[in-house]
N, C-alpha and C positions, 0 to 999 in steps of 0.2 A: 545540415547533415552532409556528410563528406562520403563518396561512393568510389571503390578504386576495381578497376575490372583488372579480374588478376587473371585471366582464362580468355581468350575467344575476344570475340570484335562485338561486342554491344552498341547497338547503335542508341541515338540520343530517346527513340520513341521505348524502346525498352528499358531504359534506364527509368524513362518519366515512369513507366509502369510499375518498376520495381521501390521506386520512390512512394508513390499513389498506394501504393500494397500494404507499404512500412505504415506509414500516416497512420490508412482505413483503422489498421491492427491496434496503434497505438490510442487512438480516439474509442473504439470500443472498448478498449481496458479500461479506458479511463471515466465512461458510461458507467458499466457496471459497478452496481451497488457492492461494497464492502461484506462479507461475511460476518457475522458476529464471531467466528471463530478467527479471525484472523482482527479481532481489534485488542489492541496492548491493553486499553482499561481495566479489564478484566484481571488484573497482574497487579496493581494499586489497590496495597489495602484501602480499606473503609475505616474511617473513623471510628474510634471505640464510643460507648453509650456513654453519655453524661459529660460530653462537650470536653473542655484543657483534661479535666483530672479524670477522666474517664479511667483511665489507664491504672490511677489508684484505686479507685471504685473497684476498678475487676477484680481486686484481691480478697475484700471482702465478699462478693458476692458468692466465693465458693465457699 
């Protein structure tokens, strides 16, 4: 991770701080369990009933 002090005179023990902050933040997102609202599968259909020909199957069934 690459840091550019674009303001002001940051010394080296603030930077480590501001480095240690990034880390903390990014280790907790990466903790936290997934939502079931935010997983793609959910967007994949499912297989139709009756395996390869399902798909002719459903025509009949109506």
């Amino acid at each position: 991770m690459e840091l550019t002090v674009v303001r002001g005179q940051a010394t080296p023990e603030e930077l480590e701080a501001v480095v240690a902050a990034v880390f903390r933040r990014l280790a907790e997102a990466a903790e936290r369990e997934a939502s079931a609202w935010s997983d793609p599968s959910g967007l994949v259909r499912r297989p139709l009933p009756g395996g390869g020909d399902g798909w002719r199957l459903t025509a009949w069934a109506s």
